[in-house]
Biopython code that builds the backbone (N, CA, C, O; Angstrom):
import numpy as np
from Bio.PDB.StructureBuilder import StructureBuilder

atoms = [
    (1, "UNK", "N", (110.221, 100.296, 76.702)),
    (1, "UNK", "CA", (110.978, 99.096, 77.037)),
    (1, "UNK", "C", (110.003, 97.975, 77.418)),
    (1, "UNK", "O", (108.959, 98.131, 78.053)),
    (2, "UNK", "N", (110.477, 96.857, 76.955)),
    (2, "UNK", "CA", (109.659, 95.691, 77.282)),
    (2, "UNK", "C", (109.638, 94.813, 78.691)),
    (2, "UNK", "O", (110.511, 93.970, 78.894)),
    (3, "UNK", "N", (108.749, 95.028, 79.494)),
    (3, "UNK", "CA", (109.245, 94.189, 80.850)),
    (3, "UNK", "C", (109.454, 92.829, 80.362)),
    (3, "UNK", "O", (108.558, 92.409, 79.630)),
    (4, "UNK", "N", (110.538, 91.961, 80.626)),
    (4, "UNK", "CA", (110.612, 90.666, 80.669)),
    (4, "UNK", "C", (109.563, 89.336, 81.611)),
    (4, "UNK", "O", (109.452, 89.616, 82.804)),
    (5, "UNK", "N", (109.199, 88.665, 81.393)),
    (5, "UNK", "CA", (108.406, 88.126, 82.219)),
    (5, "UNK", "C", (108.615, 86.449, 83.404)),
    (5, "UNK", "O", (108.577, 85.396, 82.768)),
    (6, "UNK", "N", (108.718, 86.381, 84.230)),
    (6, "UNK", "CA", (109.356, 85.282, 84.904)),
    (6, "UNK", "C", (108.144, 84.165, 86.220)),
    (6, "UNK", "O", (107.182, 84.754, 86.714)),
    (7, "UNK", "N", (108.326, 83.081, 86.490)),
    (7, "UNK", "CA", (107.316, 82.688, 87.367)),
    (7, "UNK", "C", (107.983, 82.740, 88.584)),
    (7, "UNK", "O", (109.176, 82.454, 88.696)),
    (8, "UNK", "N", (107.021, 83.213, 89.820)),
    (8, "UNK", "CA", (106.620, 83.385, 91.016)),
    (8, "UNK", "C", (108.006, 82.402, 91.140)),
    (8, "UNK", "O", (108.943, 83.198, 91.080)),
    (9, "UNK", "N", (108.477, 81.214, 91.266)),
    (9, "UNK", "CA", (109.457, 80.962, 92.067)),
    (9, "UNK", "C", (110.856, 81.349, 91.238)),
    (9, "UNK", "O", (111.905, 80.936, 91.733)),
    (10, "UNK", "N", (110.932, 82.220, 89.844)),
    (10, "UNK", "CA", (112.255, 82.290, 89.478)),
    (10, "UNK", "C", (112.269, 83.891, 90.325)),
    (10, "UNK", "O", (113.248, 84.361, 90.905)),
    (11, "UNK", "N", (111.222, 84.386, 90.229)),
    (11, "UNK", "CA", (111.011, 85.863, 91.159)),
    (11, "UNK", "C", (111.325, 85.811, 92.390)),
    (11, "UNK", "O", (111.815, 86.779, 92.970)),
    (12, "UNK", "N", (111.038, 84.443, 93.080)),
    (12, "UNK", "CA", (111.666, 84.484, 94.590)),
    (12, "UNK", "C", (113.201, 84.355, 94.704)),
    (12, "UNK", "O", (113.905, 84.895, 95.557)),
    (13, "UNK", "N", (113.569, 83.609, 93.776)),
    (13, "UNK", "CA", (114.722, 83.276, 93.437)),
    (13, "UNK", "C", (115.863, 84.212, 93.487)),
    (13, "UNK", "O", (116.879, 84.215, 94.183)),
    (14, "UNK", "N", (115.343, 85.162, 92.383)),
    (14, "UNK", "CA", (115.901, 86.651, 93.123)),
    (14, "UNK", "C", (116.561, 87.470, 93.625)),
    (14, "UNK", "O", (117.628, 88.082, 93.635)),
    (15, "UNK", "N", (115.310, 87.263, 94.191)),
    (15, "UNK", "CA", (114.723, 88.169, 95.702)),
    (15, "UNK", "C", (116.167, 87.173, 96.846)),
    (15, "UNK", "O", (117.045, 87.684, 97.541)),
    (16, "UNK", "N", (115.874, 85.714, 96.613)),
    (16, "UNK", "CA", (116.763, 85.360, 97.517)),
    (16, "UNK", "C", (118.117, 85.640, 97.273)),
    (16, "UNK", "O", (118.910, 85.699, 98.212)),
    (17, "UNK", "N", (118.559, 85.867, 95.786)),
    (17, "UNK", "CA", (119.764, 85.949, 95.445)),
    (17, "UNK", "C", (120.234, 87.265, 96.322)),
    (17, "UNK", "O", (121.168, 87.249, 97.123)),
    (18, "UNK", "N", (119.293, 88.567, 95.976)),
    (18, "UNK", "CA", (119.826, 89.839, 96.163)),
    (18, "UNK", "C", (120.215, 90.112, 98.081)),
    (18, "UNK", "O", (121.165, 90.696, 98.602)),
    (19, "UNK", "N", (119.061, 89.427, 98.689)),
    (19, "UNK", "CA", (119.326, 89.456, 100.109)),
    (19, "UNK", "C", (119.931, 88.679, 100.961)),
    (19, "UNK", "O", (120.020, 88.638, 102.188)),
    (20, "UNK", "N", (120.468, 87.858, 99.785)),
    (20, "UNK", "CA", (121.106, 86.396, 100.638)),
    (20, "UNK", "C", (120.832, 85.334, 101.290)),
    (20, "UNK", "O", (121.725, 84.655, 101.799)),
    (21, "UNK", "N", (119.604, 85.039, 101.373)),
    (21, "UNK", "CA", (118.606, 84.109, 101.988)),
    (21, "UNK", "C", (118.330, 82.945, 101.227)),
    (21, "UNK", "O", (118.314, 83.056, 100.002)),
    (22, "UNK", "N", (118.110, 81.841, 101.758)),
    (22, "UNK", "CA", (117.348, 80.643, 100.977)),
    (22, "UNK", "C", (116.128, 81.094, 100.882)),
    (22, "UNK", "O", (115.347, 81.717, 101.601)),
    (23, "UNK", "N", (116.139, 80.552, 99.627)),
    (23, "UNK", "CA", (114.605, 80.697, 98.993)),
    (23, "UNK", "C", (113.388, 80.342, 99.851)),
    (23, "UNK", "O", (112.252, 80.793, 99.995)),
    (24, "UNK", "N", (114.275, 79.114, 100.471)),
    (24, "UNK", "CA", (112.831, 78.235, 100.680)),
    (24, "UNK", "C", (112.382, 78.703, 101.996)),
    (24, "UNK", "O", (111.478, 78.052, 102.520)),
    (25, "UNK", "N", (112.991, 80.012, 102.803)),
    (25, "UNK", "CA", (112.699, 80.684, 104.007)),
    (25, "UNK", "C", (111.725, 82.024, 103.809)),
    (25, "UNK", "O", (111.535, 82.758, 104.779)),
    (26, "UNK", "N", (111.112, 82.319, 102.510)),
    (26, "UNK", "CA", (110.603, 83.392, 101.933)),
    (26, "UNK", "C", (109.922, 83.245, 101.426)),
    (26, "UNK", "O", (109.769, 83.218, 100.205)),
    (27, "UNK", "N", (108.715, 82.970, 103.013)),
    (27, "UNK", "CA", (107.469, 82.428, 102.439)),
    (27, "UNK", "C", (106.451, 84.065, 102.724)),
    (27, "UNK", "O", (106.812, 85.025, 103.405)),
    (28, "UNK", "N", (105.503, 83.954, 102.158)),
    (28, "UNK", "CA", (104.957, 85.179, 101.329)),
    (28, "UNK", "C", (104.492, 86.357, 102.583)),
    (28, "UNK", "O", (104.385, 87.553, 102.311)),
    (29, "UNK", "N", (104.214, 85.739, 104.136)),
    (29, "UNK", "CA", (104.159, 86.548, 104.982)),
    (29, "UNK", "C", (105.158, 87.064, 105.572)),
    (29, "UNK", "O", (105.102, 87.953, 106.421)),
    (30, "UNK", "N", (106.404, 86.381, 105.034)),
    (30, "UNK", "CA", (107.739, 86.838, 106.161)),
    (30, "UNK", "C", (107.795, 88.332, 105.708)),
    (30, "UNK", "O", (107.726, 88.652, 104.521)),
    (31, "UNK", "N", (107.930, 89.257, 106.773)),
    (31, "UNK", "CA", (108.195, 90.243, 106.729)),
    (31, "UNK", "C", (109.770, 90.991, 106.569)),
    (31, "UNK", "O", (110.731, 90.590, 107.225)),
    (32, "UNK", "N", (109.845, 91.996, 105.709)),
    (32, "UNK", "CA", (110.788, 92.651, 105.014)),
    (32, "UNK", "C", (111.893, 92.800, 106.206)),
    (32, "UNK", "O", (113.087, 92.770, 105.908)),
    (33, "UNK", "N", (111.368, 93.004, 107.913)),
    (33, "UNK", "CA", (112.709, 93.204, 108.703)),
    (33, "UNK", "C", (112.730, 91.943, 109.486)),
    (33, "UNK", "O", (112.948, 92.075, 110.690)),
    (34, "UNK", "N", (112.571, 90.926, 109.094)),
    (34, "UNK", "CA", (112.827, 89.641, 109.520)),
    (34, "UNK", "C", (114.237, 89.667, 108.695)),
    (34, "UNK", "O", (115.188, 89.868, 109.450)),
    (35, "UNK", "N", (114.531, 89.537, 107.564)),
    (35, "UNK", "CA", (114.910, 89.049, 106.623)),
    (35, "UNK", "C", (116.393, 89.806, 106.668)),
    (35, "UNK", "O", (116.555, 90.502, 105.666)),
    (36, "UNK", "N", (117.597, 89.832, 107.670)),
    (36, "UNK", "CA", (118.787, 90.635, 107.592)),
    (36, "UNK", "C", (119.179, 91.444, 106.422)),
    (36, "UNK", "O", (119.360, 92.657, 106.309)),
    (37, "UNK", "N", (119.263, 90.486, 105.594)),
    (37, "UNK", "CA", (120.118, 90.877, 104.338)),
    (37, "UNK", "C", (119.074, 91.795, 103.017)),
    (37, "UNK", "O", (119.390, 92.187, 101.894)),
    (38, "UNK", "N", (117.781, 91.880, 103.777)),
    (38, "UNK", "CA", (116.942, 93.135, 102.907)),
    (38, "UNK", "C", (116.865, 94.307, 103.711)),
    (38, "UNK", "O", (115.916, 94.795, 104.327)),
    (39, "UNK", "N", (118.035, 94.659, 103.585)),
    (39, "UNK", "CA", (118.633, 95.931, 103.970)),
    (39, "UNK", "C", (118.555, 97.514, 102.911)),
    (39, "UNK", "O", (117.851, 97.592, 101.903)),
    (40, "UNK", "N", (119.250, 98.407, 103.322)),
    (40, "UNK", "CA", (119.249, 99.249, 101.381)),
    (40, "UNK", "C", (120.372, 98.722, 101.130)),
    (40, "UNK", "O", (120.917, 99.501, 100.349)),
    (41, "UNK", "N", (121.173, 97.701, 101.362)),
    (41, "UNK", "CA", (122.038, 97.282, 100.404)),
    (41, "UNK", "C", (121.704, 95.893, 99.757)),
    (41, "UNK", "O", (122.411, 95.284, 98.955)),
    (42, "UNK", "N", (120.421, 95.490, 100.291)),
    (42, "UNK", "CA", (119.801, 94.299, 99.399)),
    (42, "UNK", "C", (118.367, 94.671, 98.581)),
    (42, "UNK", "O", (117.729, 94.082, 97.709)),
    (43, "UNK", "N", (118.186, 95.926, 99.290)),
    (43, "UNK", "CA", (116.735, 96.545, 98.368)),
    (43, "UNK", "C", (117.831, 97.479, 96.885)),
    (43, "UNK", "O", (117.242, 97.950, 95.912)),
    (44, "UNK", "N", (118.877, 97.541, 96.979)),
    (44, "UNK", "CA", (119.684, 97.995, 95.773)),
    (44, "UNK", "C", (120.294, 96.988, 94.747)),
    (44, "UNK", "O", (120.679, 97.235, 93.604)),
    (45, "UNK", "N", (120.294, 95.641, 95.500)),
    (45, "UNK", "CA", (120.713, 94.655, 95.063)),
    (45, "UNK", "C", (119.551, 94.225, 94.012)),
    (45, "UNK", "O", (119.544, 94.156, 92.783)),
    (46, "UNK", "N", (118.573, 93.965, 95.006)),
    (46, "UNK", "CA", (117.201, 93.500, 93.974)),
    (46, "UNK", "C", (116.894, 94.893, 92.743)),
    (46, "UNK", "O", (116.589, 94.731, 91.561)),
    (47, "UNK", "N", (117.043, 95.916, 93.296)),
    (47, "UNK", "CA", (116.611, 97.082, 92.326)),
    (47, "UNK", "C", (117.904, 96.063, 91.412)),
    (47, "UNK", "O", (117.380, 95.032, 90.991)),
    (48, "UNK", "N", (118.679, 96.114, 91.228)),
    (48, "UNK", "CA", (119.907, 95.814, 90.266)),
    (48, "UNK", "C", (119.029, 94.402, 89.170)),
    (48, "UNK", "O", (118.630, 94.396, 88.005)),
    (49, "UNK", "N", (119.034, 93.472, 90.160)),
    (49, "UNK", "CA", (118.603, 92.542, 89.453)),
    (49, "UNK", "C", (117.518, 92.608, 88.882)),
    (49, "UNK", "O", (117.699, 92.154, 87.752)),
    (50, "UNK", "N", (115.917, 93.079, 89.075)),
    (50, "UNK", "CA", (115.580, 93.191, 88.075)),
    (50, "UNK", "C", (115.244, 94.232, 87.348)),
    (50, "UNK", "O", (114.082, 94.286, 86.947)),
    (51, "UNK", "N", (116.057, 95.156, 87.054)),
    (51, "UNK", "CA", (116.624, 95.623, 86.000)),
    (51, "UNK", "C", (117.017, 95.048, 85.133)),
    (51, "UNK", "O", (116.451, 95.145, 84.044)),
    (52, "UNK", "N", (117.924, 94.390, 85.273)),
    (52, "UNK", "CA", (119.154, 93.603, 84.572)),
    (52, "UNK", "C", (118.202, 92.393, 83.624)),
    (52, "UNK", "O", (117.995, 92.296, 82.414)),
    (53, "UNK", "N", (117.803, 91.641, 84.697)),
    (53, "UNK", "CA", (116.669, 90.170, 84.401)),
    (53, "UNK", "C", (115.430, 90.719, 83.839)),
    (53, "UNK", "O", (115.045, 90.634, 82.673)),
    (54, "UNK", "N", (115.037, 91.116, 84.522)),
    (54, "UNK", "CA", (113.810, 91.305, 83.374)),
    (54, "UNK", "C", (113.013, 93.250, 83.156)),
    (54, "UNK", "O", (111.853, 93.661, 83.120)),
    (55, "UNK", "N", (114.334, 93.922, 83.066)),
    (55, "UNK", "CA", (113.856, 95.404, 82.503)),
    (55, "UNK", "C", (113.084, 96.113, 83.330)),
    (55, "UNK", "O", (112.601, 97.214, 83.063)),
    (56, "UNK", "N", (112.915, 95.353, 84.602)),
    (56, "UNK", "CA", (111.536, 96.901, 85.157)),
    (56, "UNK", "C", (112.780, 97.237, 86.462)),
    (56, "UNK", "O", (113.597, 96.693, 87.205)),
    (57, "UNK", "N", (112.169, 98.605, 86.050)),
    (57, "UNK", "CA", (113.155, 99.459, 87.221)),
    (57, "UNK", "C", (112.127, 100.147, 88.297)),
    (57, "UNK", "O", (111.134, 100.835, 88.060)),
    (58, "UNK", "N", (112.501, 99.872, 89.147)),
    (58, "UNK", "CA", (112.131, 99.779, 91.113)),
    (58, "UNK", "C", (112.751, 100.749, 91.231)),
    (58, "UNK", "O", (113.938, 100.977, 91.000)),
    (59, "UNK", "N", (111.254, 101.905, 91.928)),
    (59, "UNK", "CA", (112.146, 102.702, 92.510)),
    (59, "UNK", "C", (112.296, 103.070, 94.134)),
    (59, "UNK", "O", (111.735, 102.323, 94.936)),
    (60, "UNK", "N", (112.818, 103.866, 94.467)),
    (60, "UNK", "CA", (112.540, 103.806, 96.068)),
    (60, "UNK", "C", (111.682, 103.891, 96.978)),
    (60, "UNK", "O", (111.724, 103.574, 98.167)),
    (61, "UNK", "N", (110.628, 104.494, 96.135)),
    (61, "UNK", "CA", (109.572, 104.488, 97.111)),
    (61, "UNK", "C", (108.658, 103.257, 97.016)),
    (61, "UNK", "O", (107.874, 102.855, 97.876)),
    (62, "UNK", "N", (108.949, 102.658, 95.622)),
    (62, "UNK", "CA", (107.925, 101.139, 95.554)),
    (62, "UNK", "C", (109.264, 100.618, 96.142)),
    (62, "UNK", "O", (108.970, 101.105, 97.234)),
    (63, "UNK", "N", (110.386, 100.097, 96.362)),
    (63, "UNK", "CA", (111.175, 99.655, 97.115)),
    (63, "UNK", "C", (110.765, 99.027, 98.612)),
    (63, "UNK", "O", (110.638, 97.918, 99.130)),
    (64, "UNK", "N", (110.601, 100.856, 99.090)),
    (64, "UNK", "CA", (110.043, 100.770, 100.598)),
    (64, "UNK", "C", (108.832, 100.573, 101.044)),
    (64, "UNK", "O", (108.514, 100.529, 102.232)),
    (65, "UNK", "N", (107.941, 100.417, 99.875)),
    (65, "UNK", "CA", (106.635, 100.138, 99.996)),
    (65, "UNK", "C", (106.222, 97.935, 100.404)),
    (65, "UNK", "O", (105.343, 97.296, 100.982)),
    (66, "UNK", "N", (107.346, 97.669, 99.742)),
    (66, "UNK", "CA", (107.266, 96.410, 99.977)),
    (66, "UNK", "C", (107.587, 96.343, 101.509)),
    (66, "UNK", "O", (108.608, 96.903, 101.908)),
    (67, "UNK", "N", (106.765, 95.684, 102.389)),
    (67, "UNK", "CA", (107.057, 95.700, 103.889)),
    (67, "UNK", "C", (106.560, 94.014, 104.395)),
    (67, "UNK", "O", (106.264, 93.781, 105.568)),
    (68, "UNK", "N", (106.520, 92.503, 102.874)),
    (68, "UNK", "CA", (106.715, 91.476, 102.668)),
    (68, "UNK", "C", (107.093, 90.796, 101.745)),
    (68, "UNK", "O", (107.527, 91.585, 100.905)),
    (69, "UNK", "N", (107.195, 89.728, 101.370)),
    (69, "UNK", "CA", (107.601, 88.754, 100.367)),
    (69, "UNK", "C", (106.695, 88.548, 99.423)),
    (69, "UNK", "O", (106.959, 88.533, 98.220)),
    (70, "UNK", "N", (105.286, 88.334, 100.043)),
    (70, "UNK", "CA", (103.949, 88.830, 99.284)),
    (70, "UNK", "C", (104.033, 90.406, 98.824)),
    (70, "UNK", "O", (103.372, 90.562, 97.797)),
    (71, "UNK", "N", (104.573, 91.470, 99.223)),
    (71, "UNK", "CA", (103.990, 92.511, 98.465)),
    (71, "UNK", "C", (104.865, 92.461, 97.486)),
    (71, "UNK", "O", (104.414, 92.592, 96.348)),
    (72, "UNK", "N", (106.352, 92.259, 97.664)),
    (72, "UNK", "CA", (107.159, 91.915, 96.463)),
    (72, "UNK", "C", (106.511, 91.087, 95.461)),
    (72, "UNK", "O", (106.474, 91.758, 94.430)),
    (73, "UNK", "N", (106.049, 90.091, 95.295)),
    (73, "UNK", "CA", (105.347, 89.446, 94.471)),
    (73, "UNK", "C", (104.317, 90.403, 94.137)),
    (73, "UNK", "O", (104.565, 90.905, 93.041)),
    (74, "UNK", "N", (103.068, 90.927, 94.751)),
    (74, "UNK", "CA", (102.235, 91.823, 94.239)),
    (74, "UNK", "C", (102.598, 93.062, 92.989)),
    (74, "UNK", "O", (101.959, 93.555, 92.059)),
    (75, "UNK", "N", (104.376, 93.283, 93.710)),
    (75, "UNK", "CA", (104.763, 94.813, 92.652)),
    (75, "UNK", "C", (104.876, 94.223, 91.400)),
    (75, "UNK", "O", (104.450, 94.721, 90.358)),
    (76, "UNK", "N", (105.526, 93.022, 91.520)),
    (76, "UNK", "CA", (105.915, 91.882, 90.022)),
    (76, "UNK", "C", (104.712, 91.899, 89.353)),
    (76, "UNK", "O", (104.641, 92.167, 88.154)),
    (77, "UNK", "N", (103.449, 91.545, 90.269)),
    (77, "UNK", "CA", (102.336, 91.347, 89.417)),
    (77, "UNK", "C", (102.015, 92.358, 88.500)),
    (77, "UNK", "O", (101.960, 92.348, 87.270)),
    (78, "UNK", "N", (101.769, 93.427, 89.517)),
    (78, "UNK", "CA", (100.890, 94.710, 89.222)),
    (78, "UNK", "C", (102.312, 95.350, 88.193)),
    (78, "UNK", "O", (102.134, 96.327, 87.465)),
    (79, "UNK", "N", (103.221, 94.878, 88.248)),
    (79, "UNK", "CA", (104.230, 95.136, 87.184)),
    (79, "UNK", "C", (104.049, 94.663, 85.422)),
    (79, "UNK", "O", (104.427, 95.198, 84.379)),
    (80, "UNK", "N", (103.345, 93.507, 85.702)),
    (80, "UNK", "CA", (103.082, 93.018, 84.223)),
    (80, "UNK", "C", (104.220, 91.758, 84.231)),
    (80, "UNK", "O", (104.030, 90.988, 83.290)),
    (81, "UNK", "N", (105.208, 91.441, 84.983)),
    (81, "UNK", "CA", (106.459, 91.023, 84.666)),
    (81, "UNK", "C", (106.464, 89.475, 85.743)),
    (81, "UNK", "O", (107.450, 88.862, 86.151)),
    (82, "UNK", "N", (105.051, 89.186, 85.970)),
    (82, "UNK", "CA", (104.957, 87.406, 86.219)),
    (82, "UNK", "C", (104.085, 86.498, 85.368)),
    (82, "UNK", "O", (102.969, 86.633, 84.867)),
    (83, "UNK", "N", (104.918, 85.602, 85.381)),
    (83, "UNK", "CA", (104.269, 84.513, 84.099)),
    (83, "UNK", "C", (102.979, 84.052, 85.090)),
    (83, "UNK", "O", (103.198, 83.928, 86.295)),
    (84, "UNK", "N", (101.923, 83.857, 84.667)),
    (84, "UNK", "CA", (100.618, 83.412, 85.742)),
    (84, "UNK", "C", (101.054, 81.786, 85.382)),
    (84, "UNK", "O", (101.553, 81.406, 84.323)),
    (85, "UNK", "N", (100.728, 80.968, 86.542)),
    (85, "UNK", "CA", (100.968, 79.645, 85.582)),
    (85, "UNK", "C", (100.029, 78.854, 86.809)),
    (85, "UNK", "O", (100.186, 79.314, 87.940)),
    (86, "UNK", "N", (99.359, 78.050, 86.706)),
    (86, "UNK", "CA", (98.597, 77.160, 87.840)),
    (86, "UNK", "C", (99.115, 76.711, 88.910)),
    (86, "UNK", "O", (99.903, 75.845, 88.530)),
    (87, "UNK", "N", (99.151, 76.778, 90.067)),
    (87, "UNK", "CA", (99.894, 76.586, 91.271)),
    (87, "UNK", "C", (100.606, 77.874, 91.605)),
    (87, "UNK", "O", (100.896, 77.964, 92.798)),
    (88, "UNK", "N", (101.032, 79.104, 90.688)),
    (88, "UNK", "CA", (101.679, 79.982, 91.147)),
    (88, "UNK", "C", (101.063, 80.887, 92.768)),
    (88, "UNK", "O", (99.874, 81.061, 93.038)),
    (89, "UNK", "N", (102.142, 81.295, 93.553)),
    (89, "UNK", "CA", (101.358, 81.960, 94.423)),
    (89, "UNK", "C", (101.344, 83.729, 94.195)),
    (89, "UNK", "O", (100.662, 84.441, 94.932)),
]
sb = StructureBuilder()
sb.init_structure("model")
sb.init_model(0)
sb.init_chain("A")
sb.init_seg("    ")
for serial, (resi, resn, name, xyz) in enumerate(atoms, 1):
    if name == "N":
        sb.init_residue(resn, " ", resi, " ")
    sb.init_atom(name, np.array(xyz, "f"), 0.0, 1.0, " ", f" {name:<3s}", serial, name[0])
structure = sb.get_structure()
């Protein structure tokens, strides 16, 4: 299967959709239990979405391995599935 590929802010984008948060509060140090709504019913949410969006499937233990907003971005990376683009973080 082909991972789909997306930039750093359609990836936060997300991330904000699945946990319910504004984007613009999910900045790359906020930590995973700051964040209410990244719960396991928003770490199932995001597993959902990108699946759906761009084909890579998350599993629980890279799930729980994310423990920021930056490592979420890191799994995307080390996923293959972020567009690099100048200014990206």
């Amino acid at each position: 299967m082909t991972i789909r590929k997306v930039t750093t802010a359609a990836a936060l984008q997300m991330l904000a959709d699945a946990v319910m948060e504004d984007v613009a509060s999910l900045e790359p140090g906020r930590l995973r239990e700051e964040i209410p709504g990244w719960d396991s019913m928003g770490a199932l949410m995001l597993m959902a979405e990108l699946d759906e969006h761009l084909g890579l499937v998350l599993d629980a233990d890279a799930s729980r391995a994310m423990a920021t907003v930056a490592d979420y971005i890191a799994h995307l990376r080390a996923s293959n599935a972020l567009l690099e683009m100048d200014g990206d973080a």
